[in-house]
C-alpha positions in Angstrom: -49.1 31.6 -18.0 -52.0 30.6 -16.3 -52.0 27.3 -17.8 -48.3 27.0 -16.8 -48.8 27.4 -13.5 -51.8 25.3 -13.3 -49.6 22.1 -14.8 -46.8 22.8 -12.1 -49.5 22.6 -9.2 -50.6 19.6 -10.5 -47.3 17.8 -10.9 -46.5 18.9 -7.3 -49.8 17.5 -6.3 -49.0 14.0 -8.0 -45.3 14.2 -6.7 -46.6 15.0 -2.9 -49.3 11.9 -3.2 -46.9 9.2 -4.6 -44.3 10.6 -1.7 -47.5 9.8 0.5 -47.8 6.2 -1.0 -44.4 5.4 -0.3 -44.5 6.4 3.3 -47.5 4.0 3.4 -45.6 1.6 1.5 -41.7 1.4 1.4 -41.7 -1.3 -1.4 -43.6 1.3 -3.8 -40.3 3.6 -3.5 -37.7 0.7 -4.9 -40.3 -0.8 -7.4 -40.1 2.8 -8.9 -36.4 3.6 -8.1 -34.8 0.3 -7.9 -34.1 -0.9 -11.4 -31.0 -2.3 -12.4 -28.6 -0.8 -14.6 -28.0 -1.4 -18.3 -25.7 -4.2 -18.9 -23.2 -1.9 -20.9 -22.7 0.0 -18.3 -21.8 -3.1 -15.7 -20.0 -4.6 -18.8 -17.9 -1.0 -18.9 -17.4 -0.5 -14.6 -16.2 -4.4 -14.5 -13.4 -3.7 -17.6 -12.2 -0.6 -15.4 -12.0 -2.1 -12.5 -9.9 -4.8 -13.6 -8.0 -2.7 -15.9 -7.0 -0.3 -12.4 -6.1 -3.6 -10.7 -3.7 -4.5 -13.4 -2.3 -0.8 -13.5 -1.3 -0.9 -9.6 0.1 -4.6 -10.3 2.0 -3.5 -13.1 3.1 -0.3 -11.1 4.4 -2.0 -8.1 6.1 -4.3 -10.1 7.7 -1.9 -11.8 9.5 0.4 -9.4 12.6 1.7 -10.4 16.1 0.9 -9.7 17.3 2.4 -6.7 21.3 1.9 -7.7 22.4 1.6 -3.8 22.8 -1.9 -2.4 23.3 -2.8 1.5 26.9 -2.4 0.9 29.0 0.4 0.8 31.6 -0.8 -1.7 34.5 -1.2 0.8 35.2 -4.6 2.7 32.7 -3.5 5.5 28.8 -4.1 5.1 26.3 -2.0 7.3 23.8 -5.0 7.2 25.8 -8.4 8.3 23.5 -10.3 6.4 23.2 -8.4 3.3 26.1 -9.1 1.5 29.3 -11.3 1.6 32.6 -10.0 2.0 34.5 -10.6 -1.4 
């Protein structure tokens, strides 16, 4: 247990010290933190975003039928321009 404890001191030692460095040092902080991403996983986010772009394309393109037109059936029209009188 003692042992245990002792390791967990000094990890929070060495994590307090390096947290010290990069207060000194901003650029130590990204060189440790700033790495890029795998390319799968770029490869993967860029597919998606494309494929949701084609979704709400292919969505709004594909709104239904609404069956009513400007006019009413009869020989009046509630738009003038909508329609022409048959």
């Amino acid at each position: 247990m003692m042992d245990s404890m002792a390791l967990a001191k000094a990890i929070e030692l060495q994590s307090l010290a390096r947290e010290e460095q990069w207060r000194r040092n901003e650029d130590l902080f990204y060189l440790d933190y700033g790495f890029e991403p795998p390319r799968l996983f770029i490869w993967i986010g860029r597919i998606f975003a494309v494929l949701n772009t084609r979704r709400k394309a292919m969505k709004k393109a594909d709104r239904p039928e609404t069956g009513r037109s400007a006019c009413n059936g009869n020989d009046s029209c509630g738009q003038a321009a909508a329609c022409s009188r048959m």
